[in-house]
Backbone as XML, in Angstrom:
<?xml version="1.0"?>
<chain id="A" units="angstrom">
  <residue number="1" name="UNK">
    <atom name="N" x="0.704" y="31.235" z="11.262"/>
    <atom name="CA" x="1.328" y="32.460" z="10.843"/>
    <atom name="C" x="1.776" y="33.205" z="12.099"/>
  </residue>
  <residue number="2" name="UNK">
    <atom name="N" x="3.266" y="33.641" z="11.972"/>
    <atom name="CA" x="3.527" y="34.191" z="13.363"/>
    <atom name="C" x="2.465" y="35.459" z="13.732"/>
  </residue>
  <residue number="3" name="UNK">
    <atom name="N" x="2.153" y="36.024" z="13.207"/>
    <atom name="CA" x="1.274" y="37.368" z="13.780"/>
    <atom name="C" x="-0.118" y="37.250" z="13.531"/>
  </residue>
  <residue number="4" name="UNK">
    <atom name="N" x="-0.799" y="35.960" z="13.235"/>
    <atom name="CA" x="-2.175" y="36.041" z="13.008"/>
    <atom name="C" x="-2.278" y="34.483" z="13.371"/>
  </residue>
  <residue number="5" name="UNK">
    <atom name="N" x="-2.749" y="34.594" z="14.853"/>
    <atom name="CA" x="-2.742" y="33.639" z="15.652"/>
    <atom name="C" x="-4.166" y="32.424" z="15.111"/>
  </residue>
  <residue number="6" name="UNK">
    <atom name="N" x="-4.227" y="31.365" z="15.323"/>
    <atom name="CA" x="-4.855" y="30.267" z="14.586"/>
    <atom name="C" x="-5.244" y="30.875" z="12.966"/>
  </residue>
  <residue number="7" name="UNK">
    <atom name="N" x="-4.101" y="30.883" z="12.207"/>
    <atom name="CA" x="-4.406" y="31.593" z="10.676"/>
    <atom name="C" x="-4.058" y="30.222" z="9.876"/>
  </residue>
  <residue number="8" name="UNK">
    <atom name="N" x="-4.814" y="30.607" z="9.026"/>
    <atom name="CA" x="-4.410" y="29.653" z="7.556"/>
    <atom name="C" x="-3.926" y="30.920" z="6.694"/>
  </residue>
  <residue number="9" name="UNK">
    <atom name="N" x="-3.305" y="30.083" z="5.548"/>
    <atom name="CA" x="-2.413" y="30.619" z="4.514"/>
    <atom name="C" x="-3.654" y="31.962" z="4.028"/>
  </residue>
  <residue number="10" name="UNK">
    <atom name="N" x="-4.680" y="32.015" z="3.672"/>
    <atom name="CA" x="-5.841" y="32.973" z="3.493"/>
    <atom name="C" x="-5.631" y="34.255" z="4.569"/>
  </residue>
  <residue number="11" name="UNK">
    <atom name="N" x="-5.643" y="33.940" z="5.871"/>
    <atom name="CA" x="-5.766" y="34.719" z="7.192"/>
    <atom name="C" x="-4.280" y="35.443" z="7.009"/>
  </residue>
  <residue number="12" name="UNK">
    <atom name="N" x="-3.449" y="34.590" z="6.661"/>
    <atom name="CA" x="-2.337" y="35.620" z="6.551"/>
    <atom name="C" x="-1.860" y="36.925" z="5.511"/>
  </residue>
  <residue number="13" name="UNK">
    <atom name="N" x="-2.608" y="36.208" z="4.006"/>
    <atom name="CA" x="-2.825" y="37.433" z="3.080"/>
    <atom name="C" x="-3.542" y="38.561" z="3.599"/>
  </residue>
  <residue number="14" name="UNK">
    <atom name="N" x="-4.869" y="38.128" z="4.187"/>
    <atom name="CA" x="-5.745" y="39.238" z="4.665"/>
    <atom name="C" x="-5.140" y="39.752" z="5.429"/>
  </residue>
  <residue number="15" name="UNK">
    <atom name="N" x="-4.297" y="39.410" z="6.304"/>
    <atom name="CA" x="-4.008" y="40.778" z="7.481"/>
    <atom name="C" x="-3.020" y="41.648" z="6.468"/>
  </residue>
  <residue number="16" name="UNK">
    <atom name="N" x="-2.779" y="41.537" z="5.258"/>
    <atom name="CA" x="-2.090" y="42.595" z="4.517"/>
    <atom name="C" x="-0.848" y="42.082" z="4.432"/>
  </residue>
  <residue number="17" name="UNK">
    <atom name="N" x="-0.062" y="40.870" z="4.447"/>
    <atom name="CA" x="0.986" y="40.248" z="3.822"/>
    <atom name="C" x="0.940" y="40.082" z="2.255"/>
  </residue>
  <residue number="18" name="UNK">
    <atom name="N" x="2.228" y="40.368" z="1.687"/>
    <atom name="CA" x="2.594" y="39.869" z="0.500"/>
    <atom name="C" x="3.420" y="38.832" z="-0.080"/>
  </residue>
  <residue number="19" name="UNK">
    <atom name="N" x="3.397" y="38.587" z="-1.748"/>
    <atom name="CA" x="3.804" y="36.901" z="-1.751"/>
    <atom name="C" x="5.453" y="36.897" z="-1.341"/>
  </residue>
  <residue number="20" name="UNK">
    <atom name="N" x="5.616" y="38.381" z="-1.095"/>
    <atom name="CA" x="7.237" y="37.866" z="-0.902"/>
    <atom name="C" x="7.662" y="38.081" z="0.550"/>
  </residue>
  <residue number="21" name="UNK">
    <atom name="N" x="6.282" y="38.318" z="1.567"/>
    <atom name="CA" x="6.621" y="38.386" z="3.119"/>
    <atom name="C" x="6.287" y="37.075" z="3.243"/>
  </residue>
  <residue number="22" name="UNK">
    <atom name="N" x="5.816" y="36.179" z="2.215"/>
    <atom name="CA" x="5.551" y="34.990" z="2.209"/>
    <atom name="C" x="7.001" y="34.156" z="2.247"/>
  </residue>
  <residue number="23" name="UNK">
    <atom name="N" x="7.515" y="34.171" z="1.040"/>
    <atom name="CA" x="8.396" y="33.324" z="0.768"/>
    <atom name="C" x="9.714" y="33.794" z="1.867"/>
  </residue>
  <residue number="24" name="UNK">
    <atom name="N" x="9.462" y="34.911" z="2.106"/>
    <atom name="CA" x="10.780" y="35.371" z="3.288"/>
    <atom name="C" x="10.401" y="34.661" z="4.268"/>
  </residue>
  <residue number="25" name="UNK">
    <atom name="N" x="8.737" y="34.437" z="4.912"/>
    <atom name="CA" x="8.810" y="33.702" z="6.307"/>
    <atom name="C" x="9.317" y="32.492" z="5.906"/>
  </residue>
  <residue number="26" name="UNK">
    <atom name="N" x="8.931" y="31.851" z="4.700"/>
    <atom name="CA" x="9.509" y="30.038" z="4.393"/>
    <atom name="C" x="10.755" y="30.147" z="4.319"/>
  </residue>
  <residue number="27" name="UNK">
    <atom name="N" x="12.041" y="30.943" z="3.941"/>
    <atom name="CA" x="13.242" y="30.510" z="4.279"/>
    <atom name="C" x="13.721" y="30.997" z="5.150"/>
  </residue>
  <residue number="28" name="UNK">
    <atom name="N" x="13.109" y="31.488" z="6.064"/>
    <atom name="CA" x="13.508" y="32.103" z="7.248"/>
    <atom name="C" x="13.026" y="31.063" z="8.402"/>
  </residue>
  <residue number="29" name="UNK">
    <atom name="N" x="12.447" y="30.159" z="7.971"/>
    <atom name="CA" x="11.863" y="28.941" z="8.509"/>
    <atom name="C" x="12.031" y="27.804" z="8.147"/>
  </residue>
  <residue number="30" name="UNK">
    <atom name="N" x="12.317" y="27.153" z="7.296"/>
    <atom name="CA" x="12.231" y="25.884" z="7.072"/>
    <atom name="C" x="13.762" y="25.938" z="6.049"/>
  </residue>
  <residue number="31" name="UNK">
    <atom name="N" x="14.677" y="25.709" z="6.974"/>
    <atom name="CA" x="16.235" y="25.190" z="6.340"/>
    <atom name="C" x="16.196" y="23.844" z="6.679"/>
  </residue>
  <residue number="32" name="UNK">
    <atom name="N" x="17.679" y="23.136" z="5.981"/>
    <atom name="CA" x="18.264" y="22.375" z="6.586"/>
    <atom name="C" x="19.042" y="21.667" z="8.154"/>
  </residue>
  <residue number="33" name="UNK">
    <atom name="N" x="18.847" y="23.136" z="8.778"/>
    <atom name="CA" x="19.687" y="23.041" z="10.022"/>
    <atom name="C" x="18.900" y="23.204" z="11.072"/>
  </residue>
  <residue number="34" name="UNK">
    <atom name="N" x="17.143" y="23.347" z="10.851"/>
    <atom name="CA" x="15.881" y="23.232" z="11.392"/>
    <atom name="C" x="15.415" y="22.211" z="11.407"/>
  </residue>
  <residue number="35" name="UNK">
    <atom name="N" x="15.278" y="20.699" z="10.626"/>
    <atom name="CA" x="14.517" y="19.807" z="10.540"/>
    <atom name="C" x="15.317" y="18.934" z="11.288"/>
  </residue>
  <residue number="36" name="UNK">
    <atom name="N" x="14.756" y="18.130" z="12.398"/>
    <atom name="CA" x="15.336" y="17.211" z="13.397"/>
    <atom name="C" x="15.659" y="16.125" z="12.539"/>
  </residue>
  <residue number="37" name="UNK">
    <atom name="N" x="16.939" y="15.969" z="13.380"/>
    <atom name="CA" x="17.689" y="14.660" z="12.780"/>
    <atom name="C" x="16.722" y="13.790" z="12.878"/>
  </residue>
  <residue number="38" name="UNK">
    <atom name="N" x="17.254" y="12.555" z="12.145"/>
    <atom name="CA" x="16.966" y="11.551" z="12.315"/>
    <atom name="C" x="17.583" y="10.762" z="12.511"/>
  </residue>
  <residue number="39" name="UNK">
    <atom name="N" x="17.600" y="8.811" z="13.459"/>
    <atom name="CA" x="18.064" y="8.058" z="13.499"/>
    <atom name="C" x="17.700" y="6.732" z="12.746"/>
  </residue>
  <residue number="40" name="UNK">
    <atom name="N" x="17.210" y="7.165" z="11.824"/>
    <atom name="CA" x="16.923" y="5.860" z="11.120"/>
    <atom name="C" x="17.984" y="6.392" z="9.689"/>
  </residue>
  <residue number="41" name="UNK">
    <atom name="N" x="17.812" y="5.526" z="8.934"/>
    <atom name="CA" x="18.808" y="5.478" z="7.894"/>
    <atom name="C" x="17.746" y="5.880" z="6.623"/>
  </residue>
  <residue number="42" name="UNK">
    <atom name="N" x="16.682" y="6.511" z="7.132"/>
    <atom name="CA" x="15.898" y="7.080" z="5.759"/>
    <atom name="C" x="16.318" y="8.507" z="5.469"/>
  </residue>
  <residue number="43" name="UNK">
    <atom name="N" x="16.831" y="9.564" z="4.332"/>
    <atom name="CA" x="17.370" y="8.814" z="3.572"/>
    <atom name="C" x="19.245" y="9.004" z="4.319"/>
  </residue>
  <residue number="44" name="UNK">
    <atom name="N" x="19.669" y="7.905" z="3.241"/>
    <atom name="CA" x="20.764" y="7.642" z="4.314"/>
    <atom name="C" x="21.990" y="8.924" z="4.126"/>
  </residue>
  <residue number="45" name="UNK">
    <atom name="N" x="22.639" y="9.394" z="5.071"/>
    <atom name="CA" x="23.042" y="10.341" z="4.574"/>
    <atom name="C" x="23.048" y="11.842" z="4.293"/>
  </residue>
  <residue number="46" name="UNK">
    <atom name="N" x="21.667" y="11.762" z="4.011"/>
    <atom name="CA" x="21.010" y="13.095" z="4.158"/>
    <atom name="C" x="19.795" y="13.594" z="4.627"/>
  </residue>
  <residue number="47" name="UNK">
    <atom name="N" x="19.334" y="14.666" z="5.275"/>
    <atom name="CA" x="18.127" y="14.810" z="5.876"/>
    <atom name="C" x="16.897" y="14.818" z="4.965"/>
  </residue>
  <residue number="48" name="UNK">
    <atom name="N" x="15.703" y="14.922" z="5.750"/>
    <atom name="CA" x="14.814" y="14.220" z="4.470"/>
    <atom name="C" x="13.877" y="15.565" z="3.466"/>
  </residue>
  <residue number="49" name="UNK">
    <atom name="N" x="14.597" y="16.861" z="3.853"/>
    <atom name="CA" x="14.547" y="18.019" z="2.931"/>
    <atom name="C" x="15.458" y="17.754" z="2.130"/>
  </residue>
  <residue number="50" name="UNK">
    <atom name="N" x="16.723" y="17.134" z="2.131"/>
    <atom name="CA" x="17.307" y="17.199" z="0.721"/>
    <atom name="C" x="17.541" y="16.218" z="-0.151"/>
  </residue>
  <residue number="51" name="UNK">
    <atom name="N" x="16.617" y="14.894" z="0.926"/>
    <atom name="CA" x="15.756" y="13.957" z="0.029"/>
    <atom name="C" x="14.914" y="14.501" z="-0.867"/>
  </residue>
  <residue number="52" name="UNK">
    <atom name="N" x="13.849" y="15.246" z="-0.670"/>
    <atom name="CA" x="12.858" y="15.418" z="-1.087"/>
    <atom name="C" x="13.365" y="16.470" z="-2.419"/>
  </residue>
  <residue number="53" name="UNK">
    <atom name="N" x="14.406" y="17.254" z="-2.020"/>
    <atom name="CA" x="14.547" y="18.428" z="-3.169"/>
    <atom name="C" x="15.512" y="17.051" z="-4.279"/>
  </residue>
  <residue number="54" name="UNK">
    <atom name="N" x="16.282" y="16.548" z="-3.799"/>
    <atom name="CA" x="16.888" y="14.967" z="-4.921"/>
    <atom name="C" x="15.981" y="14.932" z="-5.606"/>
  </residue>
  <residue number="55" name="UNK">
    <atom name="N" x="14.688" y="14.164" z="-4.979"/>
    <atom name="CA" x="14.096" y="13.476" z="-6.181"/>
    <atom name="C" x="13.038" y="14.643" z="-6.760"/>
  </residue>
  <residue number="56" name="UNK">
    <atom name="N" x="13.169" y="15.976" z="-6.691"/>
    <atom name="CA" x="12.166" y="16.968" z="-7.439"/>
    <atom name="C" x="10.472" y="16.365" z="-6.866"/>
  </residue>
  <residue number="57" name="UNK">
    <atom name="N" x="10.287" y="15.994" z="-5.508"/>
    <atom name="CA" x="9.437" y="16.171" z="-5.177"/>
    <atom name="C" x="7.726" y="17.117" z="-5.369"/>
  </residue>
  <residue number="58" name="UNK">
    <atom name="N" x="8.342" y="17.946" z="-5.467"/>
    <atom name="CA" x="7.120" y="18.906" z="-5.521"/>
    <atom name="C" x="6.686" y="19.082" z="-7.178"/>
  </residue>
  <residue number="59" name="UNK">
    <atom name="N" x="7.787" y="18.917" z="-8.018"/>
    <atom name="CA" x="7.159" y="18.302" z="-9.318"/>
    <atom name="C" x="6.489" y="16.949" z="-10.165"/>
  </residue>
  <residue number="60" name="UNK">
    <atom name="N" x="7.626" y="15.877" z="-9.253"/>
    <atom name="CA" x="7.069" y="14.370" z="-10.131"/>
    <atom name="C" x="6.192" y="13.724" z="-9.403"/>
  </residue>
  <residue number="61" name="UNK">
    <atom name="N" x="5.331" y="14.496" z="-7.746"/>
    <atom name="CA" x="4.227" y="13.549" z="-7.230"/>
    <atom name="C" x="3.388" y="14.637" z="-7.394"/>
  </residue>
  <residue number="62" name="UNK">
    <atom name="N" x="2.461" y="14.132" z="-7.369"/>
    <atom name="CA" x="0.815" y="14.703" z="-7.269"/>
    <atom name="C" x="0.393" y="15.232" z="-6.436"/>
  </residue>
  <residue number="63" name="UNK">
    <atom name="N" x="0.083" y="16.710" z="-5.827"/>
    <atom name="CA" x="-0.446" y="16.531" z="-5.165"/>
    <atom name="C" x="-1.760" y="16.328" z="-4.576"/>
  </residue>
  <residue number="64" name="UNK">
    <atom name="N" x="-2.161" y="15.510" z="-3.912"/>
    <atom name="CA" x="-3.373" y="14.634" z="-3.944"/>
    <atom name="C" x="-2.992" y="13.602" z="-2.753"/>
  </residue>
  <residue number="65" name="UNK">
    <atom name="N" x="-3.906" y="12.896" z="-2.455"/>
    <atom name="CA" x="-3.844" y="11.761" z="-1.537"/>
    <atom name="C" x="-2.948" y="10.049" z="-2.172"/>
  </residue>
  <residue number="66" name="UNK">
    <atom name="N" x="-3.195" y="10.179" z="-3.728"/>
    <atom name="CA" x="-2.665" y="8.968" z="-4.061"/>
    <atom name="C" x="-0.727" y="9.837" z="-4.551"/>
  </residue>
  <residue number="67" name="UNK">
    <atom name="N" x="-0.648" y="10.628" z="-4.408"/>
    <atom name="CA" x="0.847" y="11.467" z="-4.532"/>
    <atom name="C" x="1.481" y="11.244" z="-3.496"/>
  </residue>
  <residue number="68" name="UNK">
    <atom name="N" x="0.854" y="11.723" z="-2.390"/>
    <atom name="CA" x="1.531" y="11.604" z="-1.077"/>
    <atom name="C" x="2.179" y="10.120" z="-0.330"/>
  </residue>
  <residue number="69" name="UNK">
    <atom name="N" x="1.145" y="9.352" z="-0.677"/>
    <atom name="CA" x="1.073" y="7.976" z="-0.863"/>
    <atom name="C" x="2.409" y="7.212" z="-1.515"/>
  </residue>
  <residue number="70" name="UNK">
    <atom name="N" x="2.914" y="7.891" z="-2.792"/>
    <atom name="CA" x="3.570" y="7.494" z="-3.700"/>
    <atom name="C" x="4.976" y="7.753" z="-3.063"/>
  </residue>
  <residue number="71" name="UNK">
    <atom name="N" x="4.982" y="9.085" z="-2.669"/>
    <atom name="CA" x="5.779" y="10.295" z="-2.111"/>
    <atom name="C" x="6.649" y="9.009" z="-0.366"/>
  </residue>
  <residue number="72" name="UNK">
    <atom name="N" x="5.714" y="9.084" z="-0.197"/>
    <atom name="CA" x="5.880" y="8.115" z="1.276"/>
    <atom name="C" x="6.210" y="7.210" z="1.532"/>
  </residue>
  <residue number="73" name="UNK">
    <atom name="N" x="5.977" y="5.954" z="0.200"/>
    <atom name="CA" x="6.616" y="4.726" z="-0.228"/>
    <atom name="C" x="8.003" y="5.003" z="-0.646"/>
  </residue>
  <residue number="74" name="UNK">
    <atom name="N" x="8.260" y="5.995" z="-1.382"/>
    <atom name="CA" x="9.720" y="6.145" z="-2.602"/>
    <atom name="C" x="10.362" y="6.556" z="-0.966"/>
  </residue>
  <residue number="75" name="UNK">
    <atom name="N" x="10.240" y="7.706" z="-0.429"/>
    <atom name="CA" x="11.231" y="7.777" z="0.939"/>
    <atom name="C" x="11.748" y="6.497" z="1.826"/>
  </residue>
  <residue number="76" name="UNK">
    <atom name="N" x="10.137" y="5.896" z="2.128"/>
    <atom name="CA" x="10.088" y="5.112" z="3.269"/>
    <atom name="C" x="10.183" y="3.530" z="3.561"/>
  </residue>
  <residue number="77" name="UNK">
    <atom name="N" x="10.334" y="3.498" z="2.079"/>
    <atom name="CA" x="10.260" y="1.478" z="1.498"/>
    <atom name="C" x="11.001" y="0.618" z="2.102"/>
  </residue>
  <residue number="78" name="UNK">
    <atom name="N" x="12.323" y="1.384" z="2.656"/>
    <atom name="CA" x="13.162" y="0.362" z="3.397"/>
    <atom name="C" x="12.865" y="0.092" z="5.043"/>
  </residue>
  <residue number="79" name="UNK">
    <atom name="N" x="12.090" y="0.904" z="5.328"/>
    <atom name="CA" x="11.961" y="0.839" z="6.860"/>
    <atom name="C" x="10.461" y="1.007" z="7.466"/>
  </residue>
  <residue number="80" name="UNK">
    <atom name="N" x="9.332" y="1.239" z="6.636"/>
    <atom name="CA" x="7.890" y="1.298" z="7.265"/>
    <atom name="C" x="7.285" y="0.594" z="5.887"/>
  </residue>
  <residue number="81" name="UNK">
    <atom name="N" x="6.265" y="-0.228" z="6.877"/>
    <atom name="CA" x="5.615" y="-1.214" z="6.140"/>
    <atom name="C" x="3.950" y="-1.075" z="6.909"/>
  </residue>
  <residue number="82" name="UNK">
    <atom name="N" x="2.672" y="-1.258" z="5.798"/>
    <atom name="CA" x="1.812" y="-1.156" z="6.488"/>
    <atom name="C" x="1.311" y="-2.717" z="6.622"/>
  </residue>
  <residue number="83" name="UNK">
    <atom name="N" x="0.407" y="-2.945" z="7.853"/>
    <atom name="CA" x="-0.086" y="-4.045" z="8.650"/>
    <atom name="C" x="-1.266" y="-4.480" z="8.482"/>
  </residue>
  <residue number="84" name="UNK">
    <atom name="N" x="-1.900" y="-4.836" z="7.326"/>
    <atom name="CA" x="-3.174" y="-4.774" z="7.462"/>
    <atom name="C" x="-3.686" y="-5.741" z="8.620"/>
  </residue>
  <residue number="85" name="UNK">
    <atom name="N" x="-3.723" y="-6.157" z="8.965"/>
    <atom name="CA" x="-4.121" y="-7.002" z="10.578"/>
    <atom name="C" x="-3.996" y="-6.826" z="11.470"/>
  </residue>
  <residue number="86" name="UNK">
    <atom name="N" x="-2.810" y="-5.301" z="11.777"/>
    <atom name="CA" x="-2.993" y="-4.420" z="12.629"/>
    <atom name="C" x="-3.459" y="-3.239" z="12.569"/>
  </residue>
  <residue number="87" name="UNK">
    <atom name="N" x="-3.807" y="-2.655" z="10.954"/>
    <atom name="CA" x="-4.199" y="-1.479" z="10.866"/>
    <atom name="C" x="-3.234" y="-0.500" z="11.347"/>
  </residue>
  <residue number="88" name="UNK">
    <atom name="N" x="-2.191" y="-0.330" z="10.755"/>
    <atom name="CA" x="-1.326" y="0.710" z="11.036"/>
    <atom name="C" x="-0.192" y="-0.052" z="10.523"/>
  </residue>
  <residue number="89" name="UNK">
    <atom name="N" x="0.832" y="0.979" z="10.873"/>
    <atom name="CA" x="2.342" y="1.608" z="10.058"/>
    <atom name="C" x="3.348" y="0.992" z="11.081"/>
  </residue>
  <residue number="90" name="UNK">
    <atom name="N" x="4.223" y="-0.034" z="10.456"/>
    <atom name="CA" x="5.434" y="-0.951" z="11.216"/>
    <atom name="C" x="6.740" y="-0.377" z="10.757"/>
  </residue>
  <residue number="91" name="UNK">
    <atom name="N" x="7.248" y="-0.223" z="11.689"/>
    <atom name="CA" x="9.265" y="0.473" z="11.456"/>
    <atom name="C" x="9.492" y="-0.623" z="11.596"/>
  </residue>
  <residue number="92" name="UNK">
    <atom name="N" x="10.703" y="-0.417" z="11.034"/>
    <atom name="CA" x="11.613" y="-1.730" z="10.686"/>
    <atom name="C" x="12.998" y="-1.151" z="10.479"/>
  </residue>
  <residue number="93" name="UNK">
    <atom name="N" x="13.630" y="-1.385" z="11.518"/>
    <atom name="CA" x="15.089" y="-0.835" z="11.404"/>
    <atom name="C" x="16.597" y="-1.812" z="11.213"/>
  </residue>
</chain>
C-alpha cells in the first residue's frame, strides 16, 4: 500500500482508507499500458490482462490452488510444460 509501508490489504483499511480509495488505487495502477510486454506469443496478440479479462477469469476459475493451476495451463499450454525429472517449469518457444 503506497502510504502504509509493509501493509496488507487489512493494514490499509485500518489506516482509514475506503472501498473506493481502494478501487481508485487499482485503476490508477494496474492498466494495460503498465504490464510488461512480453516476447513470447502467450497470449498472442494481446497482453496477458486482456487475456485474462477474454476468458472472464476471475469468474470461471476458482480461487484456490487447484484454480490457479487451471488458470495457468488455459494461458500457458502452448509454451510451459512441467518436468517431473527436473522438478520445475520448461519454456518452450
Amino acid at each position: 500500500m503506497p502510504d502504509v509501508p509493509k501493509a496488507d490489504i487489512s493494514d490499509y483499511f485500518a489506516a482509514g482508507h475506503s472501498n473506493e480509495d481502494f478501487e481508485k488505487l487499482i485503476r490508477s495502477t494496474v492498466t494495460d499500458t503498465n504490464v510488461p510486454a512480453r516476447d513470447t506469443p502467450v497470449p498472442k496478440g494481446a497482453t496477458l490482462v486482456r487475456k485474462l479479462v477474454e476468458l472472464d477469469a476471475a469468474n470461471k476459475f476458482a480461487t484456490n490452488d487447484k484454480g490457479s493451476a487451471e488458470l495457468f495451463s488455459t494461458i500457458f499450454k502452448n509454451v510451459s510444460r512441467y518436468n517431473p525429472t527436473q522438478k520445475d517449469w520448461m519454456y518452450y518457444n
